[in-house]
N, C-alpha and C positions, 0 to 999 in steps of 0.2 A: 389538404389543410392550408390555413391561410398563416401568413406570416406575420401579419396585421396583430396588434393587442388584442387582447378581450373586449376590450373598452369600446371601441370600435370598429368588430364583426357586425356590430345589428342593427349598422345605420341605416337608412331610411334612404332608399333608391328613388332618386325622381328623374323624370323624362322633364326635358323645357325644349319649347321651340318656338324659331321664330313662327307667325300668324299675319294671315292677310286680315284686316280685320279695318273696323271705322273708327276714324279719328275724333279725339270728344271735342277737339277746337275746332276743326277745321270742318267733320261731317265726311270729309272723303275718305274710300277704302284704299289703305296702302300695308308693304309691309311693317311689322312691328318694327320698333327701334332696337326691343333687344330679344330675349327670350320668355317667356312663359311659362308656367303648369298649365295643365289644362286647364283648375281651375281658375287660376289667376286670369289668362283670355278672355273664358269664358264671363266670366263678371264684369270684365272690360266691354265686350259685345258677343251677345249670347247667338250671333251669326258669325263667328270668328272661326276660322279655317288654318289648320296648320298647315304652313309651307315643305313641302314635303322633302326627303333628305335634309331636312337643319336639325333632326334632332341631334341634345347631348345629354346621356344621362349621366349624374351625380349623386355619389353619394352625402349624403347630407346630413351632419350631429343632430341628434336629436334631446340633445342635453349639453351645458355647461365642459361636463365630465369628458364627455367625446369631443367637444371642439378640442379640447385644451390637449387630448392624447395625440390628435393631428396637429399640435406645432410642434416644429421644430423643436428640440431639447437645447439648443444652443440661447432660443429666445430666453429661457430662464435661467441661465447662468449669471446674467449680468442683474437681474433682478432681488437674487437671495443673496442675505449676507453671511 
């Protein structure tokens, strides 16, 4: 069982990684600057290669609701009166 709230058990797992991929200024293949989804790369350049061993996967809110479960409870103390 997860210790996690309810609110965010059913977030949304994504892989990013850095990609050898073609630059849109410059026209040369180098690595990315940062990280990617697949699909994110691939719309960048539909020859795009993941650099292998860089992935990180993340879980990621897929709602308002779950960002806010994952801050801190100290951020809202100073905000209510």
């Amino acid at each position: 069982m997860s210790d996690r709230p309810a609110i965010i058990q059913n977030m949304k797992t994504n892989e990013f990684w850095f990609w050898t991929m073609r630059s849109e200024t410059t026209g040369k293949v180098r690595r990315s600057p940062c990280r990617f989804t697949d699909d994110e790369a691939l719309s960048l350049d539909p020859e795009a290669v993941r650099v292998p061993g860089t992935c990180e996967v993340i879980d990621c809110p897929t709602s308002p609701d779950e960002y806010e479960a994952m801050l801190p409870s100290s951020i809202f103390k100073n905000c209510k009166s």
